[in-house]
Backbone as CSV, one residue per row, in Angstrom:
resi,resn,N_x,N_y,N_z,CA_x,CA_y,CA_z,C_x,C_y,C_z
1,UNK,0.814,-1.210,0.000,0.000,0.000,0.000,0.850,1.264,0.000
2,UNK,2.430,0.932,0.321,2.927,2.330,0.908,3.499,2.565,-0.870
3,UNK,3.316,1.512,-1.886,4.122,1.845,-3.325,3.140,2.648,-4.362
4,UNK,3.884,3.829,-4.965,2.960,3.950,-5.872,2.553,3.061,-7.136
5,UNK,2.271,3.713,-8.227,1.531,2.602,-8.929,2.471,1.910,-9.809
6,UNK,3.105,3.737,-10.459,4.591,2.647,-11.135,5.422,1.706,-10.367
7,UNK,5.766,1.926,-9.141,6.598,1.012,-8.396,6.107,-0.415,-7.992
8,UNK,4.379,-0.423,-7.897,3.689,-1.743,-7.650,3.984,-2.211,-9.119
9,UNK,3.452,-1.959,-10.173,3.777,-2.210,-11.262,4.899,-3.435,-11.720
10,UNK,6.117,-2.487,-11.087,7.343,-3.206,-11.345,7.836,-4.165,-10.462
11,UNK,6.989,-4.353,-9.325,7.581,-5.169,-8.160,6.371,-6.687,-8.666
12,UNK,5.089,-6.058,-9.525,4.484,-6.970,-9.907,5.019,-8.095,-11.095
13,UNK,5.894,-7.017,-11.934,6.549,-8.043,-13.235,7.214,-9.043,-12.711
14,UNK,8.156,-8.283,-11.677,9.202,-8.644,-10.699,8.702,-10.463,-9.962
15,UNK,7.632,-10.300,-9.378,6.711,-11.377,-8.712,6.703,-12.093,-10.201
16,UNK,6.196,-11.733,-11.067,5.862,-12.632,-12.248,7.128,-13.830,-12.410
17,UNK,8.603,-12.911,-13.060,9.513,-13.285,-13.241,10.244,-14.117,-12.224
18,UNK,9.576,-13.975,-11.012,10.473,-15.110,-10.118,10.077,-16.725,-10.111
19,UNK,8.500,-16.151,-9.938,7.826,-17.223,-10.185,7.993,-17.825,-11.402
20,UNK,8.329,-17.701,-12.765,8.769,-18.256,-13.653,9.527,-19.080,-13.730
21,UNK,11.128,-18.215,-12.902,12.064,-19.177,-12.669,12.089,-20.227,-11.774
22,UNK,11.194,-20.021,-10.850,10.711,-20.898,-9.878,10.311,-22.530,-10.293
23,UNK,9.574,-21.961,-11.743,8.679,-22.818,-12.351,9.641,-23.209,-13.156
24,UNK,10.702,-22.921,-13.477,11.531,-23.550,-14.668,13.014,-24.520,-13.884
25,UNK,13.260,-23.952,-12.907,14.564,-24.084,-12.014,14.613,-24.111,-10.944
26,UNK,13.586,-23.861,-10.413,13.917,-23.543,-8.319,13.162,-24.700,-7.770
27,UNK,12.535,-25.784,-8.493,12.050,-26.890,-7.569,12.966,-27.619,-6.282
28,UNK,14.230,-28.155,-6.753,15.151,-28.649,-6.419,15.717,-27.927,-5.133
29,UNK,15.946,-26.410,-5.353,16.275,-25.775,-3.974,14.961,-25.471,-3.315
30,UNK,13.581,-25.420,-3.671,12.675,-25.263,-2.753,12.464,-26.532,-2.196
31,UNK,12.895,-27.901,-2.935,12.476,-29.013,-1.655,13.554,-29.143,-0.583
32,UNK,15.075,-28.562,-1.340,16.051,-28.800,0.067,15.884,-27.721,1.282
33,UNK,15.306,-26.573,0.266,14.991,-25.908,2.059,14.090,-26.681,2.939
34,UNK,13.259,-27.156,1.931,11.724,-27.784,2.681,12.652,-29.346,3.601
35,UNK,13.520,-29.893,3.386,14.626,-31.041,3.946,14.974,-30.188,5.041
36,UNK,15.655,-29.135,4.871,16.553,-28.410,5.652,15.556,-28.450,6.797
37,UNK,14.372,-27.754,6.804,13.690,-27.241,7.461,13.175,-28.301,8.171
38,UNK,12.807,-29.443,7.663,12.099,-30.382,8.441,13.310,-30.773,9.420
39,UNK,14.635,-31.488,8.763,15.478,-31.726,9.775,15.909,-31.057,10.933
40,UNK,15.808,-29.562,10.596,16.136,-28.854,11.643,15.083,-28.127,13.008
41,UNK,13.608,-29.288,12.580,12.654,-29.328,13.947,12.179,-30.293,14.096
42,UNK,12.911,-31.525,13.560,12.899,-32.775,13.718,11.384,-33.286,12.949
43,UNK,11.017,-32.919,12.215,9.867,-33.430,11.522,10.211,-34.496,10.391
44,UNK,8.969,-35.417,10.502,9.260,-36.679,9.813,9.067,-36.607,8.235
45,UNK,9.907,-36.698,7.160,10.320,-36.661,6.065,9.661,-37.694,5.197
46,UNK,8.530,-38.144,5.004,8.591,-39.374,3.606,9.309,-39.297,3.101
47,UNK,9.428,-40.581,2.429,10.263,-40.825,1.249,9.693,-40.940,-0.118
48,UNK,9.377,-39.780,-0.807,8.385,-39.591,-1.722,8.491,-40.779,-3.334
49,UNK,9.734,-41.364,-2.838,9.748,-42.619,-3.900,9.666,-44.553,-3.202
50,UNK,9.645,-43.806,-2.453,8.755,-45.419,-1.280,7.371,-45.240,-2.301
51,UNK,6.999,-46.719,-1.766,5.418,-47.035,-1.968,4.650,-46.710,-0.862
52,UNK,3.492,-46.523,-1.270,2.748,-46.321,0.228,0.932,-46.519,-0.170
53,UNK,-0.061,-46.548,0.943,-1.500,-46.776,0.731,-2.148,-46.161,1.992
54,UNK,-2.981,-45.615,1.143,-3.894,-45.132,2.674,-3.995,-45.977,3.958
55,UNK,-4.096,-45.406,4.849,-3.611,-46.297,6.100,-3.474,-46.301,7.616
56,UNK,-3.742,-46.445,8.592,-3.450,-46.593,9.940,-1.380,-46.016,9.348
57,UNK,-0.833,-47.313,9.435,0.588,-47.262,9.264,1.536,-46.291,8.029
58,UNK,2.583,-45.334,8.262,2.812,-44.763,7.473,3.901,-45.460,6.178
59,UNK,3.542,-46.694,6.502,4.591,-47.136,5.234,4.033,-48.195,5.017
60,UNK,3.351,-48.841,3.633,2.994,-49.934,3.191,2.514,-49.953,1.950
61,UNK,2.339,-51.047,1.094,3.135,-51.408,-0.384,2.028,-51.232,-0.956
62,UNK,2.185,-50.205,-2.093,1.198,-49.778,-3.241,1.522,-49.866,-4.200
63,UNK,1.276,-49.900,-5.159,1.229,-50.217,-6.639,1.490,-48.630,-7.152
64,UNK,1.343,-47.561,-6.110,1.694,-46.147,-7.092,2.783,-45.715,-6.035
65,UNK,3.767,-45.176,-7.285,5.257,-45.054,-6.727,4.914,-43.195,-6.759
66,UNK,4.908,-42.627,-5.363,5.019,-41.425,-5.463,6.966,-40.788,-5.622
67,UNK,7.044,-40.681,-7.280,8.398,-40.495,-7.757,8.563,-39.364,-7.694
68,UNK,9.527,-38.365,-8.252,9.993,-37.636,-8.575,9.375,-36.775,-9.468
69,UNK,8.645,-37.635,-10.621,7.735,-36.621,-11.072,6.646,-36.600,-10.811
70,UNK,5.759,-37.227,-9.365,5.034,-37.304,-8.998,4.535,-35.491,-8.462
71,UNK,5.969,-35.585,-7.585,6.344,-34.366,-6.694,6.294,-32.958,-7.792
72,UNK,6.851,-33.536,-8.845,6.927,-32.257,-10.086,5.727,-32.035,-10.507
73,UNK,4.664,-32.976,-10.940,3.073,-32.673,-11.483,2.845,-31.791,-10.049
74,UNK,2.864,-32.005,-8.826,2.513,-31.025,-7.935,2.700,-29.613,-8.385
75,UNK,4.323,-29.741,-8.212,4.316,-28.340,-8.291,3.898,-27.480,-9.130
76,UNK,4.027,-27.693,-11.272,4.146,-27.197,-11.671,2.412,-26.542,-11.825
77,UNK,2.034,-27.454,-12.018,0.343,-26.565,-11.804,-0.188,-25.129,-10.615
78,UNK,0.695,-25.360,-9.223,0.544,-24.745,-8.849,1.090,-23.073,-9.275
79,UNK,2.434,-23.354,-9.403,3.056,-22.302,-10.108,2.402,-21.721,-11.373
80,UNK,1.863,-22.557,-12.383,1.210,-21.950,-13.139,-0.199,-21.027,-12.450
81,UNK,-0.860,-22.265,-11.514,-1.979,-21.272,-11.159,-1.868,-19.756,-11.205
82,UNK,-0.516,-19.919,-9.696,-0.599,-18.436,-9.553,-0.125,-17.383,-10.634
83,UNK,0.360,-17.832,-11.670,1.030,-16.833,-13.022,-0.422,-16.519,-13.687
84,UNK,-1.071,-17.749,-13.909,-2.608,-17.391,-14.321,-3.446,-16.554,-13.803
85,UNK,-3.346,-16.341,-12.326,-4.127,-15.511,-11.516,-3.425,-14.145,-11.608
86,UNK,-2.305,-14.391,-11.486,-1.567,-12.702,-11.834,-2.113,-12.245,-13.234
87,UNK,-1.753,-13.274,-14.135,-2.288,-12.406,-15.698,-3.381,-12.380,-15.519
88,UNK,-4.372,-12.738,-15.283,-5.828,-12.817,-15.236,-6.069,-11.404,-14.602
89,UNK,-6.012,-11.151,-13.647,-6.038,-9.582,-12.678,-5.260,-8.405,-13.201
90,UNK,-4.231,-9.030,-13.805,-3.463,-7.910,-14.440,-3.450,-7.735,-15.527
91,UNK,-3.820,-8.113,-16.278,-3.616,-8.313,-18.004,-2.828,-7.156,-18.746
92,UNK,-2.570,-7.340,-19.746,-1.348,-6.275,-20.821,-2.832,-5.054,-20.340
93,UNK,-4.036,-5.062,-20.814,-4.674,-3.621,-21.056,-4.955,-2.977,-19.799
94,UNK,-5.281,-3.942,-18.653,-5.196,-3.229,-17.300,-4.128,-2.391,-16.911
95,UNK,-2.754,-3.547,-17.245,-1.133,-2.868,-16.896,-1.511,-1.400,-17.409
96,UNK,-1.906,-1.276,-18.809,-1.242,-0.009,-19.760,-2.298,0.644,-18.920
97,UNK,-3.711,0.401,-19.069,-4.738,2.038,-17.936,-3.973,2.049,-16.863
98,UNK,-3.337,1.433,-15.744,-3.016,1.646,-14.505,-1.110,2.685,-14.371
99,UNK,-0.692,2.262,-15.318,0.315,2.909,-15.868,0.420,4.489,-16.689
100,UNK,-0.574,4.012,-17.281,-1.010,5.231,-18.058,-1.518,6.507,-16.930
101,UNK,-2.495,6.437,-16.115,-3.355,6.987,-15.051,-1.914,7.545,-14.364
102,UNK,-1.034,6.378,-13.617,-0.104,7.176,-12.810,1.015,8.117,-13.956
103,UNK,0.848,8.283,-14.546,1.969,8.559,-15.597,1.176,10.457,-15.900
104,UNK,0.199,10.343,-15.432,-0.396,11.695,-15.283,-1.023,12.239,-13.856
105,UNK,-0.550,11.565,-12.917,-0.252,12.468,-11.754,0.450,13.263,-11.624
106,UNK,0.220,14.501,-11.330,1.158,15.282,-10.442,2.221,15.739,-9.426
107,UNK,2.393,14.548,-8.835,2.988,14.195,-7.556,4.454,14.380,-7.824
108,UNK,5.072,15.267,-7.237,6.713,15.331,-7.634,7.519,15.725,-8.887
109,UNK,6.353,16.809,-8.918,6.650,17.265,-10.010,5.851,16.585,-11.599
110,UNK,5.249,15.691,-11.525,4.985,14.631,-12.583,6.048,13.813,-12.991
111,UNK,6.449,13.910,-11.586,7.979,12.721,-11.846,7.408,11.341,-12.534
112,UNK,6.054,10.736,-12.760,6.206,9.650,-13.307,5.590,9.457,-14.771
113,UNK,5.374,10.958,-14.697,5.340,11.446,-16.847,5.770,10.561,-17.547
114,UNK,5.836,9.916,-18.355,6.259,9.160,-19.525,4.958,9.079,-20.870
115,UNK,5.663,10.202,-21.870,4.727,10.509,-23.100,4.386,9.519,-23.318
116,UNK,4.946,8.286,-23.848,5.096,6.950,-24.410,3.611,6.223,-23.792
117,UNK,3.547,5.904,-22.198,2.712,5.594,-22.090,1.303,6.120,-22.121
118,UNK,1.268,7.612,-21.680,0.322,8.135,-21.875,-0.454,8.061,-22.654
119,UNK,0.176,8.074,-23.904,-0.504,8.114,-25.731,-0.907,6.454,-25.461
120,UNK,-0.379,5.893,-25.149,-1.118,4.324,-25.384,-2.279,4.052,-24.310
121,UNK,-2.375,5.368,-22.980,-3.513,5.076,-22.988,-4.466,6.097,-23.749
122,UNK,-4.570,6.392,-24.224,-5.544,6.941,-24.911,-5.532,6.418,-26.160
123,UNK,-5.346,5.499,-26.464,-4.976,4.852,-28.267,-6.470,3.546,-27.386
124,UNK,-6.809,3.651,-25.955,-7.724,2.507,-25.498,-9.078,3.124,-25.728
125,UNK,-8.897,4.769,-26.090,-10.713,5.207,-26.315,-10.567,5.612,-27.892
126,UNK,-10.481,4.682,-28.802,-10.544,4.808,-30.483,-11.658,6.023,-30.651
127,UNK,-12.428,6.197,-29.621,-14.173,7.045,-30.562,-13.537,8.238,-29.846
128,UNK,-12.841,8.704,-28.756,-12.134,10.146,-29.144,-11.160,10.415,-29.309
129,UNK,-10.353,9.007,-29.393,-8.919,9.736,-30.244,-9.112,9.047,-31.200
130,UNK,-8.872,9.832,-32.547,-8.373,9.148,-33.961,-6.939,9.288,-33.746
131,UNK,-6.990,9.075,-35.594,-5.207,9.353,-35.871,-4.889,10.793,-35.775
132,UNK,-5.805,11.685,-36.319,-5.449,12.933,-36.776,-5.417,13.356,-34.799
133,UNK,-6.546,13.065,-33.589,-6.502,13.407,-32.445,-5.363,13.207,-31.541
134,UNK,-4.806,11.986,-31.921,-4.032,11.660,-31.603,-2.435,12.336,-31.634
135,UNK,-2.674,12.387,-32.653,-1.485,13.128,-33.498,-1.428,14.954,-32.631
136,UNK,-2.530,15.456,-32.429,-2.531,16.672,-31.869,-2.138,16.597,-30.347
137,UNK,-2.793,15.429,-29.750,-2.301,14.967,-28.366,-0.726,15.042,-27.945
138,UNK,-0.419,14.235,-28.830,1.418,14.085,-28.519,1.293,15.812,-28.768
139,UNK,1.531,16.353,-29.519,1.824,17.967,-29.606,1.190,18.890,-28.008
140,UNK,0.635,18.748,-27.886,0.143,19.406,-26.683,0.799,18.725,-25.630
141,UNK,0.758,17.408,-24.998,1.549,17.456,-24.176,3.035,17.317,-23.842
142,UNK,3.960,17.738,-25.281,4.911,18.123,-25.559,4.877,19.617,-24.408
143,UNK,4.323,20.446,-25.072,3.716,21.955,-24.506,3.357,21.689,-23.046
144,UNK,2.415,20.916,-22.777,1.330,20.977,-21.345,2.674,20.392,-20.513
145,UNK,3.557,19.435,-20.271,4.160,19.172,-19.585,5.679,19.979,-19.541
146,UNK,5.895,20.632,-20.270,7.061,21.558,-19.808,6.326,22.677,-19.437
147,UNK,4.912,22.849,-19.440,4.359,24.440,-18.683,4.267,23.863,-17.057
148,UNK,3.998,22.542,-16.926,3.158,22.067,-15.479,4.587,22.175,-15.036
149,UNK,5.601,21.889,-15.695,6.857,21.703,-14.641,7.579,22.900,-14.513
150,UNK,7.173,23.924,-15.034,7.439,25.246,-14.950,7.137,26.483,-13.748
151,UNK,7.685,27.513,-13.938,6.972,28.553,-12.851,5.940,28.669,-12.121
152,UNK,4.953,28.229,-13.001,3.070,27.912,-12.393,2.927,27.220,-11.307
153,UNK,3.129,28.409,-9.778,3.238,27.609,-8.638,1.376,27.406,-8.458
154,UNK,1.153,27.357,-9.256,-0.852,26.966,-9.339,-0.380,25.194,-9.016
155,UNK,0.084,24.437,-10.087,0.636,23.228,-9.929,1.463,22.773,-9.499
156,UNK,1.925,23.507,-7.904,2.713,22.716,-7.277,2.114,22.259,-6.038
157,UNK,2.396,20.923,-5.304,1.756,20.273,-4.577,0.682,20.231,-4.280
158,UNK,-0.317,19.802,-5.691,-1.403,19.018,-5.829,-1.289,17.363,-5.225
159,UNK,-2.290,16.978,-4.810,-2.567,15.300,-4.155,-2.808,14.655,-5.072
160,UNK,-3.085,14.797,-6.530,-3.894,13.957,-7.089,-4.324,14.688,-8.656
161,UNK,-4.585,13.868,-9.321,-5.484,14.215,-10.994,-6.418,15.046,-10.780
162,UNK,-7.527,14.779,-9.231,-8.473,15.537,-9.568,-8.226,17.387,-9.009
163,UNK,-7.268,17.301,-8.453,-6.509,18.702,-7.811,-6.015,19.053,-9.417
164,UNK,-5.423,18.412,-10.233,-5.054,19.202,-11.058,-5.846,19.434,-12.498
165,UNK,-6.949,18.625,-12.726,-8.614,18.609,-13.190,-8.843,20.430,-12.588
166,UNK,-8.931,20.487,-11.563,-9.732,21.577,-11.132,-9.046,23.069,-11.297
167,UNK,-7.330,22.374,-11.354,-6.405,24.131,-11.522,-6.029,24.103,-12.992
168,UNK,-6.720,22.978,-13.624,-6.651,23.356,-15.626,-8.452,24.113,-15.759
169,UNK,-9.237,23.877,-14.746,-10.451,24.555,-15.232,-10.468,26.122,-14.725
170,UNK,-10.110,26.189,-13.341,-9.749,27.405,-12.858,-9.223,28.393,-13.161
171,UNK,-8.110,28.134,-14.340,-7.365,28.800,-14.504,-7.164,28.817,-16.158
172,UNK,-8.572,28.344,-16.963,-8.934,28.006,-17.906,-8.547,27.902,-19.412
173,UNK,-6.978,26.795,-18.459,-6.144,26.365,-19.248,-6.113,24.919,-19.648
174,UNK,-7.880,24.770,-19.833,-8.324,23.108,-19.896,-8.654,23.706,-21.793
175,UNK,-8.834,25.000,-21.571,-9.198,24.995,-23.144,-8.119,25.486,-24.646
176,UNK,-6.609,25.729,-23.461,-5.665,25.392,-24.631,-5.103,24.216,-24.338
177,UNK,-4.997,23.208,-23.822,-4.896,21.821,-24.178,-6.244,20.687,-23.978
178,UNK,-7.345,21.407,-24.965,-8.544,20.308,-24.574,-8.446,18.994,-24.344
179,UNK,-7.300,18.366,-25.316,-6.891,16.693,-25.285,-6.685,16.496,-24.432
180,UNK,-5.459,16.944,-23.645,-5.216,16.552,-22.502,-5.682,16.829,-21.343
181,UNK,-7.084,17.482,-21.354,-8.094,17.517,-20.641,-9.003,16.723,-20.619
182,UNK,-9.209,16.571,-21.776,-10.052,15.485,-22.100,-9.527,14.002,-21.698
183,UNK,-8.508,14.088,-21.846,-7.505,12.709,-21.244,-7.618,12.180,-19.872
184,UNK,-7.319,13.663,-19.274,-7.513,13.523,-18.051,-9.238,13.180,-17.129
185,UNK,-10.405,13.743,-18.198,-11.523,13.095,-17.581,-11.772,12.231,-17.104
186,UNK,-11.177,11.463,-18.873,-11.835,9.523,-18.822,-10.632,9.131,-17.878
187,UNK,-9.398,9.485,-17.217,-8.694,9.179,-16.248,-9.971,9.071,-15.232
188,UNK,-9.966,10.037,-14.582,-11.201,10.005,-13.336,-12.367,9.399,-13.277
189,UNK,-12.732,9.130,-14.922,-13.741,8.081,-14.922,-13.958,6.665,-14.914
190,UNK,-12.548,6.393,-15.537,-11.790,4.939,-15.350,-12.177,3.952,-14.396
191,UNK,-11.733,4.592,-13.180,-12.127,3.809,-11.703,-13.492,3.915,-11.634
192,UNK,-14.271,4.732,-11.600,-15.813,4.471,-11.474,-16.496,3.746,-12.640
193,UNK,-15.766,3.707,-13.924,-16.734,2.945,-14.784,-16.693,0.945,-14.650
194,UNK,-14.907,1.306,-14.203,-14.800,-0.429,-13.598,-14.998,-0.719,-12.968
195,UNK,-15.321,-0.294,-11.614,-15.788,-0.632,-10.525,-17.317,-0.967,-10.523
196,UNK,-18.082,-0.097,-11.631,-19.535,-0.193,-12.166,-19.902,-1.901,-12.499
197,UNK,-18.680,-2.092,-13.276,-19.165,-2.960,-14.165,-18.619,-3.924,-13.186
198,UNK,-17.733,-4.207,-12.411,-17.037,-5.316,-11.379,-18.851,-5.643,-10.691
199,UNK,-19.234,-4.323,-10.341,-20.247,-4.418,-9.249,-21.668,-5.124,-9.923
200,UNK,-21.492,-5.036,-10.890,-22.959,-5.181,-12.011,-22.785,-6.856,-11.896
201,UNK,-21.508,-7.185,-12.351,-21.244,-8.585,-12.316,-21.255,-9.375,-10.775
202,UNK,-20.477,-8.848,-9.997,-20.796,-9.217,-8.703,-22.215,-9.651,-8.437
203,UNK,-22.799,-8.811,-8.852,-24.497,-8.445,-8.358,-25.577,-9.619,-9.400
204,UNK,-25.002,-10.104,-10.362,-25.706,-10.819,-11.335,-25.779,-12.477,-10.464
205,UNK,-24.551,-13.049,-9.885,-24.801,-14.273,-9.356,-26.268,-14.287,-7.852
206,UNK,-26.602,-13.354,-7.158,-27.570,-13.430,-6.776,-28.910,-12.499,-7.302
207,UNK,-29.226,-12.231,-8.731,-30.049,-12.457,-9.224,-30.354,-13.662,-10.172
208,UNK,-29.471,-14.028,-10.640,-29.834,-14.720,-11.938,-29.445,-15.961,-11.090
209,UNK,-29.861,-17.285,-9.921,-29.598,-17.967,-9.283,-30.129,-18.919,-9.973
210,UNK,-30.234,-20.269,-9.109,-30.623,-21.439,-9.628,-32.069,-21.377,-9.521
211,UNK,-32.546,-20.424,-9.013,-34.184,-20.697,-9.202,-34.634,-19.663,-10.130
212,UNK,-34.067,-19.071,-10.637,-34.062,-17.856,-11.940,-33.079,-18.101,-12.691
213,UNK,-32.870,-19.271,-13.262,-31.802,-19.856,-14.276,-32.241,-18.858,-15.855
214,UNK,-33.524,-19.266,-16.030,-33.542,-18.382,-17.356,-34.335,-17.382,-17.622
215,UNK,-33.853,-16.328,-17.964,-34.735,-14.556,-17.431,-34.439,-13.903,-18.850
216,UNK,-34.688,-13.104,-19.622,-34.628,-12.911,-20.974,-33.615,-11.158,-20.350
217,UNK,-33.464,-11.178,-21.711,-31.930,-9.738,-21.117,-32.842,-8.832,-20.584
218,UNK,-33.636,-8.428,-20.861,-34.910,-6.996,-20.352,-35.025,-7.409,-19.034
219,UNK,-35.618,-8.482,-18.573,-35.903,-8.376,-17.490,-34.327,-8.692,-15.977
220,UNK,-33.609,-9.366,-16.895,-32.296,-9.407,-16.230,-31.860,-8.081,-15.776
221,UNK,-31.537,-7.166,-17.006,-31.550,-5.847,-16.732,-32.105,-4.974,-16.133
222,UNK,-33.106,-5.333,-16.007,-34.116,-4.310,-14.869,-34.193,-4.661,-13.824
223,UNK,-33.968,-6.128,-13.404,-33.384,-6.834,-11.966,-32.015,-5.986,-11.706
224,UNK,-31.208,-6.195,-12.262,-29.652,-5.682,-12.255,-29.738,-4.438,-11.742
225,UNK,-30.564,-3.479,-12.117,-30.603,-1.525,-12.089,-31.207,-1.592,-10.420
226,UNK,-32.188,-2.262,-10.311,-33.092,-2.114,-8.979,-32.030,-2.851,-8.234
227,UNK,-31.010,-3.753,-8.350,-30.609,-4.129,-7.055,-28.835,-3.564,-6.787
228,UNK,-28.874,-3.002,-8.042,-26.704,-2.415,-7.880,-27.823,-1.116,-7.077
229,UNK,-28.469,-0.530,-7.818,-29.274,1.175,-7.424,-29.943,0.919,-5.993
230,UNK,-30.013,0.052,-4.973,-31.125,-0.129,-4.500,-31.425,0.927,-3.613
231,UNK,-29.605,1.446,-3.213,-30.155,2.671,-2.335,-30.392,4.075,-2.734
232,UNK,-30.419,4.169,-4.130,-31.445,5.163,-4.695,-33.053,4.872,-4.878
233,UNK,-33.228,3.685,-5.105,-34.739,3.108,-4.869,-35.336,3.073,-3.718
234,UNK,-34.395,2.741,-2.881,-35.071,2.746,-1.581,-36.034,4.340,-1.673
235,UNK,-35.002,5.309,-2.034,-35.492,6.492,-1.278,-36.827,6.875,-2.117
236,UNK,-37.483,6.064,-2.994,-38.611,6.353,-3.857,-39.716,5.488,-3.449
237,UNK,-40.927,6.288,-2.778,-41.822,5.239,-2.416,-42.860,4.397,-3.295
238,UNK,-43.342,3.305,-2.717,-44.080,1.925,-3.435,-45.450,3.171,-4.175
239,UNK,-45.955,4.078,-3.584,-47.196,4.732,-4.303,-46.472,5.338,-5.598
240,UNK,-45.314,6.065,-5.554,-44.568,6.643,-6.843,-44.389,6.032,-7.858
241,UNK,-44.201,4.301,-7.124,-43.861,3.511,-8.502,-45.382,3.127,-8.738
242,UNK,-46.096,2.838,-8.163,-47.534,2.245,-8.463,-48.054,3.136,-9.681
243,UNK,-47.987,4.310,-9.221,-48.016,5.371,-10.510,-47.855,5.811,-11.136
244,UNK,-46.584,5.577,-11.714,-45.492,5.313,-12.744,-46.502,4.122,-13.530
245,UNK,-46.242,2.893,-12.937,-46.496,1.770,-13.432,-48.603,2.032,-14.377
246,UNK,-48.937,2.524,-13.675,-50.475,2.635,-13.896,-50.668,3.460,-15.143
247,UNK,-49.182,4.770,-15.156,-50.193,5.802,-16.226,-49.203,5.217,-17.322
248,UNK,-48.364,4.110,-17.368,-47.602,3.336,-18.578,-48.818,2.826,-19.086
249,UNK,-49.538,2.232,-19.395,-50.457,1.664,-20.157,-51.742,1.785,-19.515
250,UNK,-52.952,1.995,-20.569,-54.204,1.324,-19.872,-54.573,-0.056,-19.176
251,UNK,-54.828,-0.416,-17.940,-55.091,-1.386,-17.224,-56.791,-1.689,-16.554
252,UNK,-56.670,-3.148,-16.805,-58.406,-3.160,-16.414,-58.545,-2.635,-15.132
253,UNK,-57.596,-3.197,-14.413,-57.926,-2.990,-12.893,-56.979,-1.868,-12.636
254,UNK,-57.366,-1.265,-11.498,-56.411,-0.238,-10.901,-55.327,-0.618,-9.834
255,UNK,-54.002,-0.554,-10.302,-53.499,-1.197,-8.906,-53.300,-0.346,-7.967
């Protein structure tokens, strides 16, 4: 918690790459520590190429030889797991938004600026950057980042994107670099639109359960809104909706 994002980042590849080698080369010294360790609190060691059978007694004759690569099918699945679970959570397009985002903080000057990534995140919203937008982007924050690191004690020790969101509107210098204003929005919107959709999904396994296996998308969806929203619904009472519901169509009865 105490790393920023570039530094989690790199301590994350870092985790990747050990575990790799782990998975390619380090079996052998992770079982002699695991020897070391047992011998040195006296714990009892199988002999993972003895025979053995479920049992009262810890040694007796089976037909499956727990070998050497018995011990190796162990490991290597596990090691993969966790590389799977890292890429899975982290993936190449997460890396580049989470990289990208810190790469336009403010913090230390914008010590963790890097044009390079920036432009690749915004190459992730195609419908407002084109080529030609794009192309104007790099140019402006050519400009926008030697002004922020400049004299303009307006931008010095800001906390955050949205501190410096508010001293490009203030000082209504969001409208000579619109791009990189605009850049900076869908930054701030980033986290709330994924977290939307994390929560939407979260929220789908107790609607759509085993006793509501099959629900057509309309009504899934309108389950979904009433129960992520519920504490905006709450605050709307049962007569508001009754009457909503009543002047939608003519009905025989009145509810």
């Amino acid at each position: 918690m105490d790393q920023d994002i570039v530094n989690a980042m790199g301590l994350l590849n870092t985790a990747k790459q050990e575990l790799q080698m782990m998975r390619d080369r380090g079996w052998k010294s992770l079982l002699d520590d695991a020897f070391s360790f047992c011998n040195n609190h006296v714990i009892f060691i199988p002999k993972m190429d003895a025979n053995y059978i479920p049992g009262k007694s810890k040694r007796r004759a089976l037909d499956v030889t727990y070998s050497h690569h018995f011990r190796v099918g162990i490991f290597y699945p596990v090691i993969d797991l966790l590389l799977q679970d890292l890429n899975n959570c982290f993936d190449t397009v997460s890396t580049d938004l989470l990289l990208g985002m810190a790469c336009l903080h403010p913090a230390k000057s914008f010590g963790n600026f890097d044009k390079k990534k920036v432009m690749r995140l915004a190459e992730y919203y195609p419908n407002e950057f084109d080529s030609n937008k794009l192309r104007d982007l790099s140019c402006q924050l050519d400009n926008f980042i030697v002004y922020v690191r400049g004299s303009d004690k307006r931008f010095f020790n800001m906390k955050g994107i949205t501190d410096l969101a508010k001293v490009l509107v203030q000082s209504e210098l969001h409208q000579t670099w619109p791009l990189v204003y605009l850049l900076i929005k869908l930054t701030l919107i980033l986290p709330i639109a994924t977290a939307s959709v994390e929560r939407a999904f979260s929220s789908m396994k107790y609607i759509k359960n085993e006793l509501r296996s099959s629900m057509s998308d309309e009504f899934l969806n309108g389950c979904l809104v009433c129960y992520v929203e519920r504490g905006i619904f709450a605050t709307i009472s049962n007569d508001a909706i009754i009457h909503h519901f009543q002047k939608m169509k003519s009905r025989r009865a009145q509810l």
